[in-house]
Backbone bond lengths (Angstrom), bond angles and torsions (degrees), N, CA, C in turn:
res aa  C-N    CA-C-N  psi(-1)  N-CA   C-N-CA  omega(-1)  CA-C   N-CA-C  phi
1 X - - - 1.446 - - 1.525 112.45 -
2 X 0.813 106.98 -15.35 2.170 121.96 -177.94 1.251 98.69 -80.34
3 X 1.197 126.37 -48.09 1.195 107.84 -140.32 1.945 97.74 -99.02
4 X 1.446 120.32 -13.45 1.819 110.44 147.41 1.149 109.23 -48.95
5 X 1.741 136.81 -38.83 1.479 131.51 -164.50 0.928 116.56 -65.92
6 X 1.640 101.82 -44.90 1.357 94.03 -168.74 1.464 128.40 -92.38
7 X 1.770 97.94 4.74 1.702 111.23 -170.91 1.986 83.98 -72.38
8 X 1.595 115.76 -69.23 1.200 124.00 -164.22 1.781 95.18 -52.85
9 X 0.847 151.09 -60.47 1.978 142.27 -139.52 1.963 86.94 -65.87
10 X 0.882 84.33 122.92 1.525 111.77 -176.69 1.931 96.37 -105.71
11 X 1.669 114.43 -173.08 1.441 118.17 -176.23 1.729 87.60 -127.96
12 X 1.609 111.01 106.43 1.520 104.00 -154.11 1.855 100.87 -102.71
13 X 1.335 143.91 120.27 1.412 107.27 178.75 1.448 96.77 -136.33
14 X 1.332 123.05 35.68 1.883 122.98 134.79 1.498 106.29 -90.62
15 X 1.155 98.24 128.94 1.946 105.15 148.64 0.783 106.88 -141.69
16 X 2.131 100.17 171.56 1.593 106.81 -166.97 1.150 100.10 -115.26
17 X 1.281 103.63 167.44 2.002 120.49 -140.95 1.339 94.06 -86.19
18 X 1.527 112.71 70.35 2.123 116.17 -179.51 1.437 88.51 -149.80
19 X 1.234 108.19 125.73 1.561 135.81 162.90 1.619 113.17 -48.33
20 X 1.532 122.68 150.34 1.147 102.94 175.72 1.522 86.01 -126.64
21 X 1.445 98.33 157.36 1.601 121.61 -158.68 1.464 94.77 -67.95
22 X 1.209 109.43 143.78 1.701 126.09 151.46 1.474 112.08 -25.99
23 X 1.263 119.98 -91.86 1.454 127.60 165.34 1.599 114.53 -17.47
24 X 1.203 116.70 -49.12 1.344 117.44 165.76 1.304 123.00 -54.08
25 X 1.345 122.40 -46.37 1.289 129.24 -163.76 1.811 101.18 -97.10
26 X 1.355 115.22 -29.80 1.188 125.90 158.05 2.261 101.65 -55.24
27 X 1.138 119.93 -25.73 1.712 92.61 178.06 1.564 100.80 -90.26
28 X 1.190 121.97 -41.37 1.214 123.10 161.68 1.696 153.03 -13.55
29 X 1.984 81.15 -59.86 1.466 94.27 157.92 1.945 111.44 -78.45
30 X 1.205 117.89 -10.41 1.278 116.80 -172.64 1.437 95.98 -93.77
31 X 0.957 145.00 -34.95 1.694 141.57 167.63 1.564 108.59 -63.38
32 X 1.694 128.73 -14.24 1.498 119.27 177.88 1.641 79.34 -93.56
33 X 1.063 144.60 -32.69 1.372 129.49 -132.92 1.835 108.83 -97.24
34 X 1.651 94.86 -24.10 1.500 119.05 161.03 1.374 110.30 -67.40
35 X 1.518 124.31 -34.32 1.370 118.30 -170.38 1.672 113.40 -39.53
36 X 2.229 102.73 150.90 1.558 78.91 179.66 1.492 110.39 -86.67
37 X 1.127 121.07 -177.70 1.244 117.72 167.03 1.722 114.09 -139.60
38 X 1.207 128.02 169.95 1.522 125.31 174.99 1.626 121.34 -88.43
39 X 1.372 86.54 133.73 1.490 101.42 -169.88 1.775 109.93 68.36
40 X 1.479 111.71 16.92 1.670 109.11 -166.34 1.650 123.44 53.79
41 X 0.969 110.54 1.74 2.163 132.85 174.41 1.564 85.85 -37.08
42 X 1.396 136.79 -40.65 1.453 128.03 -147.50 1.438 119.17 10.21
43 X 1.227 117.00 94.82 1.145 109.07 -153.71 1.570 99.58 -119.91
44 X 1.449 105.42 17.31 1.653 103.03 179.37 1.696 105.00 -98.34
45 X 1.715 90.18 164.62 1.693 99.02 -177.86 1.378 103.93 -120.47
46 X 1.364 137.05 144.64 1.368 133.25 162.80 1.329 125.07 -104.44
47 X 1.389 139.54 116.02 1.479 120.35 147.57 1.222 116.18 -119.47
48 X 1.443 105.94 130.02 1.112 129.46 151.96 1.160 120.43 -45.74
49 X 1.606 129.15 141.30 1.403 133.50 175.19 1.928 108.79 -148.85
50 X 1.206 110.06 117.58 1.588 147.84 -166.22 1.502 88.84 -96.43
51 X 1.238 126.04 -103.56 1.407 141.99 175.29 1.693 125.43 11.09
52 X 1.068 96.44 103.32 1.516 97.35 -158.18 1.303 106.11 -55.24
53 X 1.618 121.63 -50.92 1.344 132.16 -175.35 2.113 116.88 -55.05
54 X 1.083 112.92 -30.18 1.179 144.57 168.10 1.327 104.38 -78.63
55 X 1.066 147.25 -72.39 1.669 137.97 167.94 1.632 118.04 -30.22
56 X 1.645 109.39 -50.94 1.381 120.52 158.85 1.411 139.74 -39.66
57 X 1.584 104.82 -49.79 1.372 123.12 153.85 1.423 122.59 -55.65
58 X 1.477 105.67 -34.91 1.633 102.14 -177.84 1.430 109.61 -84.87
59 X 1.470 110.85 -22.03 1.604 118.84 -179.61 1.886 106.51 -61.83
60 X 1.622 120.80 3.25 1.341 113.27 -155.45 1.464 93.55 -124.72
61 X 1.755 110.63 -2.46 1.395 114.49 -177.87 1.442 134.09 -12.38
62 X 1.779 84.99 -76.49 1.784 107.79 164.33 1.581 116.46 -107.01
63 X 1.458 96.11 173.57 0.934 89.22 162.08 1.816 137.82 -100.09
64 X 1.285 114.00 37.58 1.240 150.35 141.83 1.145 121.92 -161.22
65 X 1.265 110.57 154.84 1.752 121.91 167.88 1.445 112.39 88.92
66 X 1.417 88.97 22.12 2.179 79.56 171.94 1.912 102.12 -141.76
67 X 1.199 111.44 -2.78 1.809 110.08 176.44 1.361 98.32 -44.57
68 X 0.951 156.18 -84.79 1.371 156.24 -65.67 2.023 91.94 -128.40
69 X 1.641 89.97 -14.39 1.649 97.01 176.74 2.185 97.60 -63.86
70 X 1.354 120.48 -36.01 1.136 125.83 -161.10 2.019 106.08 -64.62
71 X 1.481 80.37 -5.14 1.947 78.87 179.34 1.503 107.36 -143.95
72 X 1.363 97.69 33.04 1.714 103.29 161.91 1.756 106.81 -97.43
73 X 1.333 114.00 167.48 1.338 130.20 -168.02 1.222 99.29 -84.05
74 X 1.263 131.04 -14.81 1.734 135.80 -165.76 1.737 118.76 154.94
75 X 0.919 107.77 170.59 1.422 95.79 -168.92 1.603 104.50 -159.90
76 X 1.150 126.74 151.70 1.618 120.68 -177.44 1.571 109.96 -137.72
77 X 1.019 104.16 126.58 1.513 128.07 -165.32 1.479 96.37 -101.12
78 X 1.947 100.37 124.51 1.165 109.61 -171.02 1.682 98.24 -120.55
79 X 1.747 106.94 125.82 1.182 124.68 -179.14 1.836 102.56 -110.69
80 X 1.473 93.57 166.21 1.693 105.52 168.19 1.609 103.59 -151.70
81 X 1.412 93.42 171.82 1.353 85.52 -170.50 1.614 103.55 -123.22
82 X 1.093 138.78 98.68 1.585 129.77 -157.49 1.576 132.85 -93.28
83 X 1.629 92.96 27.59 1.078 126.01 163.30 1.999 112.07 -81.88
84 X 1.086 80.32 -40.99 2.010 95.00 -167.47 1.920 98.12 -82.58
85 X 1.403 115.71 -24.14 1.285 111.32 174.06 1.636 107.10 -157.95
86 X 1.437 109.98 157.86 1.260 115.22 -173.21 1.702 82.11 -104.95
87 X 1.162 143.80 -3.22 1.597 109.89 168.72 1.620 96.61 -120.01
88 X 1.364 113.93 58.14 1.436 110.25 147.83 1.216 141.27 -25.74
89 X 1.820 114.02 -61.79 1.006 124.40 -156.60 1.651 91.30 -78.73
90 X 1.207 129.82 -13.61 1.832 123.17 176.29 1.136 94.34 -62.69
91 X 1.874 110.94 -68.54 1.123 124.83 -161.99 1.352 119.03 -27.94
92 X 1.251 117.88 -67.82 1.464 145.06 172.06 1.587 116.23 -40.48
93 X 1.582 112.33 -52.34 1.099 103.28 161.66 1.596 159.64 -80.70
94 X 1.746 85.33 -7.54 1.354 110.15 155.54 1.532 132.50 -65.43
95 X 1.567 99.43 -33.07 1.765 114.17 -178.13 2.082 81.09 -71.01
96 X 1.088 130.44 -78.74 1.229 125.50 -167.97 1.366 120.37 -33.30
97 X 1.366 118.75 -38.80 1.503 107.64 -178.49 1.603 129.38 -83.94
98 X 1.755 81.19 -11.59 1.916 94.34 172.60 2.114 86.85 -79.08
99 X 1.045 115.04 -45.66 1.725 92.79 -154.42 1.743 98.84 -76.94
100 X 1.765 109.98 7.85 1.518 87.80 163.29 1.435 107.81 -101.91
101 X 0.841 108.90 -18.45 2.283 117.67 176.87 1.672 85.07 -84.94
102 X 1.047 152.13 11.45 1.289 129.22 140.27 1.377 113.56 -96.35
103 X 1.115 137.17 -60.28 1.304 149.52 154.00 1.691 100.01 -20.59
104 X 0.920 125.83 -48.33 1.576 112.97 170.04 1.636 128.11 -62.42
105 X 1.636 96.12 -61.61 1.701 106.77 161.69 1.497 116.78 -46.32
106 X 1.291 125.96 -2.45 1.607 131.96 -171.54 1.491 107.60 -129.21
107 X 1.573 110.11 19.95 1.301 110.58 157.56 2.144 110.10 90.50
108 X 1.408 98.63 -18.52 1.638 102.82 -177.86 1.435 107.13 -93.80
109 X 1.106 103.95 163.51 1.597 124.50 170.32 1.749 113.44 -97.28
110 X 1.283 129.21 152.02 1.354 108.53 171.28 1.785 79.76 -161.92
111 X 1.560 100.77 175.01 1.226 123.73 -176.13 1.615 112.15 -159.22
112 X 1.186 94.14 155.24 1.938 119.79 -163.60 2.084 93.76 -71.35
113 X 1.220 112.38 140.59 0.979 105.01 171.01 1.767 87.74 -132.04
114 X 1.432 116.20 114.84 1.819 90.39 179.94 1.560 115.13 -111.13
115 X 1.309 121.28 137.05 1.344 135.98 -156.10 1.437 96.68 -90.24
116 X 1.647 105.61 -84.98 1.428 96.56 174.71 1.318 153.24 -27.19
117 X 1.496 122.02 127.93 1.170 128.33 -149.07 1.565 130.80 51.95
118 X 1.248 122.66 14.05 1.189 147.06 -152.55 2.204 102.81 -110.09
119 X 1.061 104.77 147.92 1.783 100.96 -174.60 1.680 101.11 -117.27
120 X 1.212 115.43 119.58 1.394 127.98 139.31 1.450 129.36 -32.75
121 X 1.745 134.30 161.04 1.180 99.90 160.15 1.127 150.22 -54.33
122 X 1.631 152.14 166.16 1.328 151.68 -158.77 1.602 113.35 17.77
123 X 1.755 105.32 47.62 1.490 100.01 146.29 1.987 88.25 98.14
124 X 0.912 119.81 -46.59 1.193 108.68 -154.78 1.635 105.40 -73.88
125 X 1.800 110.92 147.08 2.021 108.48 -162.56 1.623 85.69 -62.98
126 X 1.253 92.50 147.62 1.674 131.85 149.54 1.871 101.56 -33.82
127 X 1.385 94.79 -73.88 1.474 98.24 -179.06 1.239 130.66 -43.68
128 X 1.615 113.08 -25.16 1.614 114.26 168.54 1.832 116.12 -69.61
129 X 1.481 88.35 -33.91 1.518 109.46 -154.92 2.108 88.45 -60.92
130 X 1.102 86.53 -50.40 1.865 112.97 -173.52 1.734 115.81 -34.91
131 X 1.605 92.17 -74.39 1.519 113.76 166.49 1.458 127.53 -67.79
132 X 1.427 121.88 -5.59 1.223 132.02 164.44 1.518 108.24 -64.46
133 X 1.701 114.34 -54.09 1.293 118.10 -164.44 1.592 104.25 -80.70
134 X 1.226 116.13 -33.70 1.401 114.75 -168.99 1.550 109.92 -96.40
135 X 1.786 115.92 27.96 1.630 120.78 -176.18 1.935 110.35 37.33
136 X 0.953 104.91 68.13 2.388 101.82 -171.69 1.705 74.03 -105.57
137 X 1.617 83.51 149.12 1.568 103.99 171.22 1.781 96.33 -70.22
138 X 1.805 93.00 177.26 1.274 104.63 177.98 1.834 125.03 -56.41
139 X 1.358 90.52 -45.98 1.637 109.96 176.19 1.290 113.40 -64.18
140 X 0.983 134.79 -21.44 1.860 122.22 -175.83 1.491 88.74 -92.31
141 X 1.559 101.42 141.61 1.093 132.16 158.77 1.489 136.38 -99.96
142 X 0.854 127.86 107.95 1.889 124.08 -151.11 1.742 95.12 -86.20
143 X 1.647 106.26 143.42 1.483 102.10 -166.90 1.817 94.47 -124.66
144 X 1.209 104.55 -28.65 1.572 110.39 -174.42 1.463 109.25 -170.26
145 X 1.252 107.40 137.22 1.414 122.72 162.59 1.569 115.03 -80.57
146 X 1.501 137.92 144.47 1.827 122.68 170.87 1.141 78.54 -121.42
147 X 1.108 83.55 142.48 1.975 102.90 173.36 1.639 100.86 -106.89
148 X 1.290 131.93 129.00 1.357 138.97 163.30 1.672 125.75 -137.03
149 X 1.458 88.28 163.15 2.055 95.53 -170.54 1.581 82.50 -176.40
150 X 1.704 105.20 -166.74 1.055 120.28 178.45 1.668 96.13 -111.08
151 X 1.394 109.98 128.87 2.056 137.55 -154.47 1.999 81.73 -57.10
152 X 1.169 97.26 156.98 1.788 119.58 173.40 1.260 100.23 -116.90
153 X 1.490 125.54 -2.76 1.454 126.26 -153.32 1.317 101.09 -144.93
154 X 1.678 116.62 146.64 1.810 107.82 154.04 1.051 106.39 -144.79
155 X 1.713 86.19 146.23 1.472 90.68 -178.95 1.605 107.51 -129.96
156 X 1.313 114.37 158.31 1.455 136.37 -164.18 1.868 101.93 -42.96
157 X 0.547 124.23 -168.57 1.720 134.24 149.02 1.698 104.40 -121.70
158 X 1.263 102.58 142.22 1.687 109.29 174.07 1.222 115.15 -67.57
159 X 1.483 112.27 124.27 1.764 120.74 -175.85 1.413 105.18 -59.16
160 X 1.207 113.91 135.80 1.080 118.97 -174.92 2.017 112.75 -51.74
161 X 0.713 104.86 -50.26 1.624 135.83 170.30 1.639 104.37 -31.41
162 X 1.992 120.79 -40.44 0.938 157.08 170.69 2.224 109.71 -57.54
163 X 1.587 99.98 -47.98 1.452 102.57 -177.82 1.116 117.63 -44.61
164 X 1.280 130.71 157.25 1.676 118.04 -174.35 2.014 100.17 -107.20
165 X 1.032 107.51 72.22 1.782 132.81 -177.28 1.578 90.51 -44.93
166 X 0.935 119.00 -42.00 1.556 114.20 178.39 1.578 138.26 -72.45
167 X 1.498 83.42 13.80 1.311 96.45 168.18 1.857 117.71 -139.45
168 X 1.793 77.91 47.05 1.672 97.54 174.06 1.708 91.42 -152.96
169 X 1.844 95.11 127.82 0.908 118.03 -177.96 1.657 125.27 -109.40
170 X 1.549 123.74 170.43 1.278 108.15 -156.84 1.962 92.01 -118.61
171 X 0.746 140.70 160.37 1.216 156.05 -154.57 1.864 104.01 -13.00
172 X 1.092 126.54 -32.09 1.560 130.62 155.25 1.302 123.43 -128.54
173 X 1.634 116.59 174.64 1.209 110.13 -172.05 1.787 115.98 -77.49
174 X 0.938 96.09 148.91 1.760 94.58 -177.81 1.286 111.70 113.26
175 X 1.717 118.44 -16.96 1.418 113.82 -150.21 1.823 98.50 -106.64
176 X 1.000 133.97 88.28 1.301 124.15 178.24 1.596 130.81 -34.78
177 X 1.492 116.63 108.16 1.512 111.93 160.22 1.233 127.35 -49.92
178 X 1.091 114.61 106.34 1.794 131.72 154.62 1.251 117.94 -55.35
179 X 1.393 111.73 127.08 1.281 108.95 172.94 1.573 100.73 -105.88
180 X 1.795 101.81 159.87 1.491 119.79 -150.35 1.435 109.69 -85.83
């Protein structure tokens, strides 16, 4: 059943100007909150952000690759805290890729906005710029924003035929995977 999801979840950043319900975004945060994590530390934080004026601000993150947050329906900002685990940045990105394979199975589109290591305007990290607006203690570290709504856009899924198979190997490196 995963693997239709994940052929169709595309990286979507038109949506159309319709809110998505609480309840919705309420299963959402419950699909990051299931995420696994190491040693169970769960050491990620989520907020959600609705707020149009606040979506705007986050749309100014970087200085590319985050506008398109300014016309999503909401968006959820994924923190960790790397005090509670030294593989945060997995951690973190695992809770994100379940709330975009949920966000898909629930009919929305969403897309990766990534903060970390990433520069704001004149040089200064994204991540300061981030946790400034959204008050985050010192210790969380912001790894990605998902931007979601219901898609303005569609796009194909990659033919399978398209995967790059050659960069899956069969018991060592060098040895090409066959497919069955």
């Amino acid at each position: 059943m995963i693997l239709p999801l994940l052929e169709k979840r595309r990286s979507i950043r038109r949506f159309q100007p319709k809110a998505v319900a609480k309840e919705t975004l309420d299963q959402l945060v419950e699909a990051a909150l299931r995420a696994p994590s190491s040693r169970n530390t769960r050491p990620w934080e989520f907020i959600v952000v609705r707020e149009r004026p606040m979506l705007e601000k986050l749309a100014a993150a970087k200085e590319h690759g985050s506008a398109f947050l300014r016309d999503a329906a909401a968006a959820i900002v994924v923190c960790a805290d790397p005090g509670k685990s030294d593989v945060w940045v997995e951690d973190a990105s695992i809770a994100a890729t379940l709330i975009q394979l949920a966000a898909e199975s629930l009919g929305l589109g969403s897309c990766w906005v990534q903060i970390r290591e990433r520069l704001h305007a004149a040089g200064t990290p994204a991540r300061d710029y981030v946790a400034g607006l959204l008050g985050l203690p010192a210790a969380l570290q912001v790894e990605a924003i998902v931007a979601l709504g219901y898609p303005a856009e569609e796009k194909a899924p990659h033919a399978r035929e398209s995967l790059p198979w050659g960069q899956a190997h069969a018991e060592r490196w060098g040895t090409p995977w066959t497919r069955g």
